[in-house]
C-alpha positions in Angstrom: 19.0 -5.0 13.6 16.3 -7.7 13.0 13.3 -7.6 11.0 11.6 -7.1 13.9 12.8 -4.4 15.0 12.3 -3.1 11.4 8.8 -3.3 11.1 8.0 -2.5 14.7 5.3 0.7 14.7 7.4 3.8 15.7 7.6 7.7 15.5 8.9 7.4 11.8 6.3 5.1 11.0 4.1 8.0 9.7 6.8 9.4 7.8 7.1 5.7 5.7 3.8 5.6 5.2 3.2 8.9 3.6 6.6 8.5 1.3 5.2 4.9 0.4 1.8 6.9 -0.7 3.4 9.5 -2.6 5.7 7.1 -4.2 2.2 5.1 -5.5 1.1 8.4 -6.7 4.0 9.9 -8.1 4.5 6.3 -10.2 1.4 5.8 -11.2 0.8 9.1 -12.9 4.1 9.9 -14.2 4.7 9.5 -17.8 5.5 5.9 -18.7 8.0 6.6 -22.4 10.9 5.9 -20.4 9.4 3.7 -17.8 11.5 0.1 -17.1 10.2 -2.9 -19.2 10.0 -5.9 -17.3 10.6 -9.7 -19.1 7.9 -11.8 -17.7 3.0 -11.5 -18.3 1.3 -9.0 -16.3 4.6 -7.6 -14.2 2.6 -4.3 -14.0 0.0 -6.7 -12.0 2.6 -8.1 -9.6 3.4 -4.1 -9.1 -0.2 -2.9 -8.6 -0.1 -5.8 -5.9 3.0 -4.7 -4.5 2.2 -1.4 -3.8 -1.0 -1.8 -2.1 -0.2 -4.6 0.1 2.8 -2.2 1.1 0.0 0.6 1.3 -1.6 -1.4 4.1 1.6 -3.2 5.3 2.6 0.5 6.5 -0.3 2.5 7.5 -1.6 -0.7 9.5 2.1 -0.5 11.5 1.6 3.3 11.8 -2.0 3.1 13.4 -0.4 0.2 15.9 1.7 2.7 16.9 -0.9 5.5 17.7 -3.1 3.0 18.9 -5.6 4.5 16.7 -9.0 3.7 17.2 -9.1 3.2 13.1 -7.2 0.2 13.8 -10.0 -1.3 15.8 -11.9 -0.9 12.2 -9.9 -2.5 9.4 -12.7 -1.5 6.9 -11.7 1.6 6.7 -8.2 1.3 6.2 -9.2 -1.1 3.3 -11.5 0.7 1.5 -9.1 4.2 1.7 -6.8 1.3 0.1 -9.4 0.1 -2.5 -10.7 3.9 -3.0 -7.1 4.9 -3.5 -6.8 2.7 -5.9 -10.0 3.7 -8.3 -9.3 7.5 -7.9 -5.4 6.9 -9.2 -7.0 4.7 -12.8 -9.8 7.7 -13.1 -7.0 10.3 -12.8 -4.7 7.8 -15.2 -7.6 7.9 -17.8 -8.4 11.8 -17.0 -5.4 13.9 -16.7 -2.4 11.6 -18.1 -1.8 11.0 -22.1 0.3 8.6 -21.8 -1.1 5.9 -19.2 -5.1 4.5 -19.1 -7.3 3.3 -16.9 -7.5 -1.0 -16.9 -10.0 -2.7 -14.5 -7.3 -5.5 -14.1 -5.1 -2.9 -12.1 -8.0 -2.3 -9.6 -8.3 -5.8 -9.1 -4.5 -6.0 -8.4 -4.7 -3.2 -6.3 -7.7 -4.5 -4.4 -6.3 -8.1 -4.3 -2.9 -6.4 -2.7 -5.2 -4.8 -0.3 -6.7 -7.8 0.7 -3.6 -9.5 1.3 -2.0 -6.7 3.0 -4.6 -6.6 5.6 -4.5 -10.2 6.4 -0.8 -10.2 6.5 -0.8 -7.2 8.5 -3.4 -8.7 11.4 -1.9 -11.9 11.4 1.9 -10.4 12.1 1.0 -7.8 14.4 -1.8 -10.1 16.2 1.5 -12.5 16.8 4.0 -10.2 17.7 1.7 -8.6 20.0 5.0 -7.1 22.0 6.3 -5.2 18.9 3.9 -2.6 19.8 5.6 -1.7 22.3 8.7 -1.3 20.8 9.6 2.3 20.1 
């Protein structure tokens, strides 16, 4: 199995996607006393990142693979991405005691986003045939 064939949109592709989004939320609003220290500036940055380029990465290969018309409108898909993003520091600030809201995550997020979707065009725009695989 190739990397291709990994990422190619298909009927399971919704199901990734929506684990992906819970695992963002779930994550980012549990408490963080226990939570994994990592050895190196800003590693909760390179995480923020991380999950929202993934956010994009998967719901972009999902809507290839539904042909959605959303797709034709990468906007939207971006600022869902961007909106997620705000609503999960407002909830961090509002309903968690143990986690706040920090502008530097939304621009992580946002910067993830931003990525994603270019990553995203430029792979599927090149692989145009992995559409098709399913």
């Amino acid at each position: 199995m190739t990397i291709k064939n990994l990422l190619a949109p298909n009927k399971n592709a919704i199901w990734i996607a929506l684990l992906w989004t819970f695992l963002i939320l779930y994550l980012s609003l549990k408490t963080t006393v226990n939570a994994p220290k990592f050895n190196f500036p800003n590693a909760d940055k390179v995480v923020h990142f991380t999950f929202y380029f993934g956010f994009v990465i998967l719901w972009y290969r999902y809507l290839v693979f539904k042909n959605s018309v959303l797709l034709n409108n990468k906007i939207v898909l971006v600022l869902i991405s961007i909106g997620l993003g705000i609503a999960i520091e407002f909830a961090q600030k509002s309903i968690t005691t143990t986690r706040q809201a920090d502008f530097w995550d939304v621009v992580a997020n946002s910067t993830g986003t931003l990525v994603g979707i270019f990553v995203a065009t430029k792979f599927f725009k090149e692989n145009k045939n992995i559409g098709s695989i399913r």
